[in-house]
C-alpha positions in Angstrom: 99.7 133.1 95.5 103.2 132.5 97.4 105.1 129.3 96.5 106.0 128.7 100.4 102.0 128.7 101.0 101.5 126.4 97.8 104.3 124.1 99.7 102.6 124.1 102.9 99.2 123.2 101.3 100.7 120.5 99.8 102.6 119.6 103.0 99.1 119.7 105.0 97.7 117.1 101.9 100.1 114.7 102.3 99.5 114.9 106.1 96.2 114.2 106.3 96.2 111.2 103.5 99.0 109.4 105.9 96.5 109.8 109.0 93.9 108.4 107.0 95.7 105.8 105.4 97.1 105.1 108.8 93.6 104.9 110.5 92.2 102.9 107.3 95.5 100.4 108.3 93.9 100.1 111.7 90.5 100.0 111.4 91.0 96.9 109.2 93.5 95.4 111.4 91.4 95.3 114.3 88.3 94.0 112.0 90.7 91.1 110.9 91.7 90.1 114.9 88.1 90.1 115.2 87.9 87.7 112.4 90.6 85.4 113.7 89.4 85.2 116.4 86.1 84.1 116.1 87.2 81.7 113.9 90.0 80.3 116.3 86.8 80.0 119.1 84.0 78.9 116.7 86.6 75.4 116.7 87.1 75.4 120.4 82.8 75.6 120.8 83.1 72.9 117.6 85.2 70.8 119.6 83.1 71.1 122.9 79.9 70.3 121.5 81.0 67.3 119.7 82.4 66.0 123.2 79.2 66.8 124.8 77.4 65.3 122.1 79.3 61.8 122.3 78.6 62.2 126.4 74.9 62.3 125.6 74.7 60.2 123.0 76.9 57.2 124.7 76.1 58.4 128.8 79.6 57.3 129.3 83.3 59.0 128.5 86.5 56.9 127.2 90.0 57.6 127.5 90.4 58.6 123.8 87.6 60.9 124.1 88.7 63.0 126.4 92.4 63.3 125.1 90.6 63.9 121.6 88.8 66.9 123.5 91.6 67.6 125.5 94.3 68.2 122.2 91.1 70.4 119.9 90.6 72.7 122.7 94.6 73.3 124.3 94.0 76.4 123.4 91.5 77.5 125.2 93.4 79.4 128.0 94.6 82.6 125.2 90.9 82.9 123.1 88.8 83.3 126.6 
């Protein structure tokens, strides 16, 4: 067996562990977004339902109320 080919082989290895590794890097990356996320939106749907809760429950909105709902969900506009 040639050295140079023994090189190469080795070469071609660590080539194909640094696509992997690279793919593993974004394959969780894109799982953790997810992750975020959902978790971000889960509090905006938290805040909305608890608004809409005190609207059923009470049949009438106050002021504090609505800037409560206003300031949980001022995100809205970048998750949706």
């Amino acid at each position: 067996m040639d050295l140079s080919s023994f090189w190469q082989g080795v070469i071609v290895l660590i080539g194909m562990f640094t696509a992997w590794t690279a793919w593993s890097q974004y394959s969780i990356n894109k799982e953790k977004l997810k992750l975020d996320l959902f978790e971000k939106r889960f509090s905006i749907f938290k805040a909305t339902r608890n608004f809409l809760s005190i609207v059923l429950r009470d049949a009438e909105i106050s002021l504090e109320d609505i800037y409560e709902y206003r300031a949980n969900t001022s995100e809205v506009d970048f998750f949706f």
